[in-house]
Structure formats: C-alpha cells, structure tokens
Rosetta silent file (secondary structure, phi, psi, omega in degrees, C-alpha in Angstrom):
SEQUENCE: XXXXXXXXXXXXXXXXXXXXXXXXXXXXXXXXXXXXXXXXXXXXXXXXXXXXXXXXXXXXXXXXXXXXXXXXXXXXXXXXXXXXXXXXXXXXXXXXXXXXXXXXXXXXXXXXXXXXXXXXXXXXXXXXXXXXXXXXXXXXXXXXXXXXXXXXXXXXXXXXX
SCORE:     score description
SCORE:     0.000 S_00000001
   1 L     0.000  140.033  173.956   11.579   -1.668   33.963 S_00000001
   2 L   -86.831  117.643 -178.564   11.727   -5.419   34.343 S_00000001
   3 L   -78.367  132.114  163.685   13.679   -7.011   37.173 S_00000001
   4 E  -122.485  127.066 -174.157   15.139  -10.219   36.650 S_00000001
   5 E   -88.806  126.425 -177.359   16.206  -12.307   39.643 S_00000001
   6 L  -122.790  108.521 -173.430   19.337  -14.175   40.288 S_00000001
   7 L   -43.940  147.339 -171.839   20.986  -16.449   42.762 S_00000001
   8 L  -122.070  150.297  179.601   24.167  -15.312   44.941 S_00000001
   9 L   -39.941  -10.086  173.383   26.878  -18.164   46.098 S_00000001
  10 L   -91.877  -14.090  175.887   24.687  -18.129   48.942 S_00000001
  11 L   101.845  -45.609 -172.229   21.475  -19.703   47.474 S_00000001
  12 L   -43.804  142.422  155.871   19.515  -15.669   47.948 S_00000001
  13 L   -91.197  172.947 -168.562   18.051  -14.567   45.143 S_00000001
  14 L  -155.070  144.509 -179.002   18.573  -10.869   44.177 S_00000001
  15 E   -97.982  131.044  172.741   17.592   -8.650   41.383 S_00000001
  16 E  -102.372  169.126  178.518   19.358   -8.087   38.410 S_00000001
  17 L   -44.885  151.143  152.348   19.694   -5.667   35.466 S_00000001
  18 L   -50.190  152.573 -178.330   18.015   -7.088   32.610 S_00000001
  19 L   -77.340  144.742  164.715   20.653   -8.492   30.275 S_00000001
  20 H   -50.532  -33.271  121.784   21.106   -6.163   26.698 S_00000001
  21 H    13.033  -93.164  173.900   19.517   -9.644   25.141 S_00000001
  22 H   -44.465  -73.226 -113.674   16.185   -8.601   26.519 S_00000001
  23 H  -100.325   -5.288 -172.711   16.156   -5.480   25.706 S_00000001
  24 H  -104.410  -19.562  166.580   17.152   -5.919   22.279 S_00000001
  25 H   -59.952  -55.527 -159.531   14.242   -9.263   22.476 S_00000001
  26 H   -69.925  -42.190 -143.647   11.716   -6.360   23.448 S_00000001
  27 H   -88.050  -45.726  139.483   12.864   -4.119   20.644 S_00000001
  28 H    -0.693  -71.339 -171.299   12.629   -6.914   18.133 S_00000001
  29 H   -49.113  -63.234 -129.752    9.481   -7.630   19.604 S_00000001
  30 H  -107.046  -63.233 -155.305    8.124   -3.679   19.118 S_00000001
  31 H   -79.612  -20.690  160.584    9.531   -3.318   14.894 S_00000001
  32 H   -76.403  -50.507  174.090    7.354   -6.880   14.019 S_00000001
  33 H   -41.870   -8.748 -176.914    4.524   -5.840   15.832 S_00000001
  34 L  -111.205   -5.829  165.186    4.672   -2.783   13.936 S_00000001
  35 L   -50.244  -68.142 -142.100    5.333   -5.030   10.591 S_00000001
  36 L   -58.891  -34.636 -158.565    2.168   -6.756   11.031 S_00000001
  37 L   -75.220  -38.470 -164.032    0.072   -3.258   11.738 S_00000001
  38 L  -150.024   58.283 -168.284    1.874   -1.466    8.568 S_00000001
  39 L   -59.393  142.441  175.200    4.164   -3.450    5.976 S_00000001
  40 L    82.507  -13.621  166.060    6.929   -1.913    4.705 S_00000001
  41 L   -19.421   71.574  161.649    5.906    1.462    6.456 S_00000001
  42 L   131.448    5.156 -161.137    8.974    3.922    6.016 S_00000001
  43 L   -99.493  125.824  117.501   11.225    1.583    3.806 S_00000001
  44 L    31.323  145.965  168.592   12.270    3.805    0.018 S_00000001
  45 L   -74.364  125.261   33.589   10.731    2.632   -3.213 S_00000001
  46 L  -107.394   20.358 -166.820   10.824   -0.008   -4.753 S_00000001
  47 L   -93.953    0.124  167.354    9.418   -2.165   -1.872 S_00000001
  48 L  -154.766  149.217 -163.157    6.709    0.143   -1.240 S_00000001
  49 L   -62.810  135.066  168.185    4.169    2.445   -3.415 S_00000001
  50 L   -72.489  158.099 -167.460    4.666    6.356   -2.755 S_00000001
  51 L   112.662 -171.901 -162.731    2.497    8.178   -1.034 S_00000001
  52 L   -86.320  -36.887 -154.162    0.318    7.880    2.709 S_00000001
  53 E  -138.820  168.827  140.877   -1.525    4.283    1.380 S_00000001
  54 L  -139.783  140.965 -159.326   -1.544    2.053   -1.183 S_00000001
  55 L   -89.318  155.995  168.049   -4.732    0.043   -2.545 S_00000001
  56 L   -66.520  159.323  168.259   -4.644   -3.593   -2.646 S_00000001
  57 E  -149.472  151.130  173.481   -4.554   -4.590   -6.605 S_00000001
  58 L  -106.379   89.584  153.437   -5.126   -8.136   -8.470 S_00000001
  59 L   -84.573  123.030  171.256   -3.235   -8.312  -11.495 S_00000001
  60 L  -130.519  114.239 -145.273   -3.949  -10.755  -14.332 S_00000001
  61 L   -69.289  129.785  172.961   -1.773  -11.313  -17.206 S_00000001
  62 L  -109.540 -177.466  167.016   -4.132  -13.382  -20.390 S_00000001
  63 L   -51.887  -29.706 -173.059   -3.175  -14.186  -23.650 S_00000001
  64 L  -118.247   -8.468 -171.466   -4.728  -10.613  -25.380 S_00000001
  65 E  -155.931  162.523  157.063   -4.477   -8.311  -22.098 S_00000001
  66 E  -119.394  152.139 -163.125   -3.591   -7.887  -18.453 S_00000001
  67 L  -119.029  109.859  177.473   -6.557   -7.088  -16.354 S_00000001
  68 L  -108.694  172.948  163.788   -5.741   -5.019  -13.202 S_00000001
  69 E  -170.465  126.641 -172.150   -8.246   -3.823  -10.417 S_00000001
  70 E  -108.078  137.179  172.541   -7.549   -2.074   -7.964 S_00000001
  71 E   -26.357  116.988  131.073   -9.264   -1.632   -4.208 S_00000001
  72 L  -122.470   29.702 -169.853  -10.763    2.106   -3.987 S_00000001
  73 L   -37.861 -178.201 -179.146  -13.913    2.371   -1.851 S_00000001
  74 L    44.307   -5.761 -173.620  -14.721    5.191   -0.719 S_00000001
  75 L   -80.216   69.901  170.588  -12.870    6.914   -3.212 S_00000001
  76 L    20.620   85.372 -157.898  -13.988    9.373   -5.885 S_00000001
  77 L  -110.718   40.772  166.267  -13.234    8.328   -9.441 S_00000001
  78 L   -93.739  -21.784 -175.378  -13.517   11.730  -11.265 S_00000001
  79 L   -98.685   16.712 -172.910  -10.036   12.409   -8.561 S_00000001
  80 L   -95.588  159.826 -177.024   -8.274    9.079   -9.915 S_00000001
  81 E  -137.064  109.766 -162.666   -5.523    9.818  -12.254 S_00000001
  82 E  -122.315  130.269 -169.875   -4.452    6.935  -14.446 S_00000001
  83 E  -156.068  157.817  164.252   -1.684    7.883  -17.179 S_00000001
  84 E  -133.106  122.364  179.326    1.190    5.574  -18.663 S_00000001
  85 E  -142.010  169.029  148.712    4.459    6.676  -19.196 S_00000001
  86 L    59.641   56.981 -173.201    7.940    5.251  -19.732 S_00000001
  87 L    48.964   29.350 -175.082    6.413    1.639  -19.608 S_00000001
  88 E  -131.992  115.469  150.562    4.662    2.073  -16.063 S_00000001
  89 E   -49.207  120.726  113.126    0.413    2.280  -15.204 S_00000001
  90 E  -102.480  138.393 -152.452    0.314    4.868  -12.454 S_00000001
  91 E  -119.130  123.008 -147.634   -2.773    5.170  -10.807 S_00000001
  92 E  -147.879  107.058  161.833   -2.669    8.571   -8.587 S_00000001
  93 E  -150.083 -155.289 -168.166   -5.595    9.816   -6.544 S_00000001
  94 E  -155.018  125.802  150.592   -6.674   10.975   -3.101 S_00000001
  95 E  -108.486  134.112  163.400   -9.555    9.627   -0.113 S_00000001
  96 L   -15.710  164.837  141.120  -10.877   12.037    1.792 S_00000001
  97 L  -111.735  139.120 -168.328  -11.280   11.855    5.353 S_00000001
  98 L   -95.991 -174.668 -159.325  -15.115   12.633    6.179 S_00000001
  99 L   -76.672  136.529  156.274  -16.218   14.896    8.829 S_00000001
 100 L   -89.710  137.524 -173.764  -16.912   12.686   12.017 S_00000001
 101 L   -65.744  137.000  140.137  -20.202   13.486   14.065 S_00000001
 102 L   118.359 -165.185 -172.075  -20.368   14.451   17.570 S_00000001
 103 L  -139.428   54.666  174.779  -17.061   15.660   19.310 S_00000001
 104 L   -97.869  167.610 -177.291  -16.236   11.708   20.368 S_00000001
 105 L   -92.294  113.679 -178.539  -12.663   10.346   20.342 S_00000001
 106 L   -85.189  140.221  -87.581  -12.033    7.773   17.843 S_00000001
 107 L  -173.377  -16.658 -164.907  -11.104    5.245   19.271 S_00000001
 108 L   165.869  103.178 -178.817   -9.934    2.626   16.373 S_00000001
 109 L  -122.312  106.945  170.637   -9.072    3.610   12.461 S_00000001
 110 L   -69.949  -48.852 -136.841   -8.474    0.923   10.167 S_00000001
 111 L   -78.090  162.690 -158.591   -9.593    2.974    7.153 S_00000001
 112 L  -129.414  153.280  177.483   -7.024    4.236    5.331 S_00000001
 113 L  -131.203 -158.424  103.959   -7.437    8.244    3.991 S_00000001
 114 E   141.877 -162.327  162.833   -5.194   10.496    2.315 S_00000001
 115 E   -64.799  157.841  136.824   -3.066   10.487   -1.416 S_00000001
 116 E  -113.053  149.880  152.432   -2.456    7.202   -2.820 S_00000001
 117 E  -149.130  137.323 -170.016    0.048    6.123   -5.705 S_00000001
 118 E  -123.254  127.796 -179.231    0.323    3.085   -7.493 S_00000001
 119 E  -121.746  140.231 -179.816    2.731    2.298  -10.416 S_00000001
 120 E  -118.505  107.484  175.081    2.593   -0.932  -12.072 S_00000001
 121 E   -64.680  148.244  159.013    5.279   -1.999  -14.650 S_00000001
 122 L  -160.133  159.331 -139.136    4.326   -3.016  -17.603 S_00000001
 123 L   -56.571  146.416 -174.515    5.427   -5.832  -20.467 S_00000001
 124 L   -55.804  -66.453 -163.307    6.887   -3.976  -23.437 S_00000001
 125 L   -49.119   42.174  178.377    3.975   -5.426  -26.409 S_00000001
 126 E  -116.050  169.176  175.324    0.992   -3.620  -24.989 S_00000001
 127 E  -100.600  139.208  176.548   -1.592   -0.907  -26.628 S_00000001
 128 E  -104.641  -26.163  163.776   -1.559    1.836  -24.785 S_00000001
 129 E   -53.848  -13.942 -151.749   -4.051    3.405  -26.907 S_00000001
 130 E  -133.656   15.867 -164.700   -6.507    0.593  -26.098 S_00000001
 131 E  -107.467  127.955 -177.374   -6.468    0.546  -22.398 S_00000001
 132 E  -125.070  142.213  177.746  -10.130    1.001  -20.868 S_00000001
 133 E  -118.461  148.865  179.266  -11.194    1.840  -17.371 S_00000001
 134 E  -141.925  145.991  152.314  -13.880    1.509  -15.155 S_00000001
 135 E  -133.421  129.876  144.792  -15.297    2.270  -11.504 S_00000001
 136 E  -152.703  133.941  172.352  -18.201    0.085   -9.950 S_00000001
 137 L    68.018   36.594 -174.647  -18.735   -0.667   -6.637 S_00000001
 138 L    63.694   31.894  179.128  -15.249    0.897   -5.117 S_00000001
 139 E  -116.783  101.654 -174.159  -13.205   -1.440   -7.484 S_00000001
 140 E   -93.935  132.850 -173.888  -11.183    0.574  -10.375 S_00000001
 141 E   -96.057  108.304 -138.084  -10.860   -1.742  -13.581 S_00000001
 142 E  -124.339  130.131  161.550   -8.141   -1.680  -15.944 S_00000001
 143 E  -110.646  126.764  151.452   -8.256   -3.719  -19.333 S_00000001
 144 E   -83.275  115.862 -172.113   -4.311   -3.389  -20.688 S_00000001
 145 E   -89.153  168.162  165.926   -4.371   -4.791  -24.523 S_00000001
 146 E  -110.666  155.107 -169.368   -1.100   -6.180  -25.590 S_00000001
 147 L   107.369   51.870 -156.442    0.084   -5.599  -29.054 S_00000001
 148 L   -86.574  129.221  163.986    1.396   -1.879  -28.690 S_00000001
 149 L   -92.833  169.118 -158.104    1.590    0.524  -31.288 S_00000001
 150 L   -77.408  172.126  177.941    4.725    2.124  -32.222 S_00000001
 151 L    87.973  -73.883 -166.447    5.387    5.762  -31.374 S_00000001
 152 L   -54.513  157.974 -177.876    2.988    6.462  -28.536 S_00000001
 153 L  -156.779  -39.554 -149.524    5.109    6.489  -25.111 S_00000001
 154 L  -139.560  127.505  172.568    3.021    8.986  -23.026 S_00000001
 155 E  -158.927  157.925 -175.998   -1.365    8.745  -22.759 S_00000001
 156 E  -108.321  118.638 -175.428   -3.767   10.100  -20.307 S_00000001
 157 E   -91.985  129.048  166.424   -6.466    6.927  -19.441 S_00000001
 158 L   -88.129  136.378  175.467  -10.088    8.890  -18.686 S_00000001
 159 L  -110.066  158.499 -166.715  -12.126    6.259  -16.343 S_00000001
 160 L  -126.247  152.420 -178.072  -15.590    6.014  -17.061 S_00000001
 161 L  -121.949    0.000    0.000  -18.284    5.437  -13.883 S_00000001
C-alpha cells in the first residue's frame, strides 16, 4: 500500500490514506496496460473474432475481386477450414503448441497457439464458386471474384499448398 503524506495545522506532516482517485488512477492504469498486451481480450463479438487468437489479415477490395491474406505461420493448412455461408468468409483452424525441450520455465510467450476463427463479411456481387486459395510461406491467400452466381449460398473452399 502507498502512503501519501499530508500536513496538520501544525506544519507536521503525517500519513494519509490514499484518496479513492488513486486507486481508481492505479486501476485505470492496470485495464490499459492490459489493452496494449491483448486488444479487445474478453469483449463479445462483433469487436473481436471468436475463439483463443485471431490472425492479422490484409484485405483488398479491386475492381474484379477482393484479395484477403491472412497471417498463419506455423500453422498447418490441411487443418484450415475456409467455407462461405450467409454472405461471410470464415476461416477456422487450429496452431498447435509444440513440445518444448528440456524441463526449463518459459519465461516469455508472444506466440500465439490454440483455435483461431476469422469471419469476414462479404459484398453481396461476389462468385463464390470462383474463390481460390493458397498457403506459402505461413501466409493463407484468398482470391474472392465478384460477380456472384445466383443460387449458391453455402461452398466449402479446399486450399491448395
């Protein structure tokens, strides 16, 4: 606990409680610092993707497609799951955690492991039928065409390595 000191009609100083101020400064203090380390960590959909993680992604809408790619290193892509339904890309998989060597104490974990899910809306005109995937290099590639044919609502996207 933190003392804070304060003068008496006499000129001594003396210590007082901290004021509820502080303590609500420290608490403040305590929920950005944990902004910075994990945004949006614990807040309901839609402000954050379900699931443990979510990969960074670059979406870019052109004139004939939108071109997503999403972060996966370390990540499998026979255990990615990419389907479109009800006008939404969700991209559904899982990284491991590997086995660590020795019986040391980690010490610092950045890395992020566990399920991920990512849903992306997307613009009514697109072919859904037409949408190609990729993995190289830990990046999964999305081509979306625009220009959608009618009927289809529900497809399973296969990624190719």
């Amino acid at each position: 606990m933190r003392l804070l000191y304060g003068q008496t009609k006499q000129g001594e100083v003396e210590p007082m409680d901290p004021s509820p101020l502080v303590g609500l400064r420290q608490e403040i203090g305590k929920l950005l610092e944990g902004f910075m380390r994990e945004p949006f960590e614990g807040i309901p959909w839609p402000f954050r993707a379900q699931g443990k993680w979510s990969p960074p992604v670059e979406i870019v809408d052109s004139d004939d497609a939108i071109l997503i790619r999403l972060e996966l290193p370390g990540v499998d892509p026979a255990g990615v799951d990419v389907t479109v339904n009800e006008g939404r890309l969700v991209i559904v998989g899982d990284k491991p955690q590997p086995e660590r060597p020795g019986a040391g104490e980690v010490c610092r974990c950045e890395m992020r492991y566990g399920a991920f899910r990512r849903s992306i809306p997307l613009p009514d005109e697109i072919d859904i039928e037409g949408i190609d995937a990729s993995y190289r290099h830990g990046v999964l590639s999305l081509r979306v065409p625009k220009q959608r044919p009618a009927g289809a609502q529900k497809v399973h996207v296969k990624v190719a390595t």
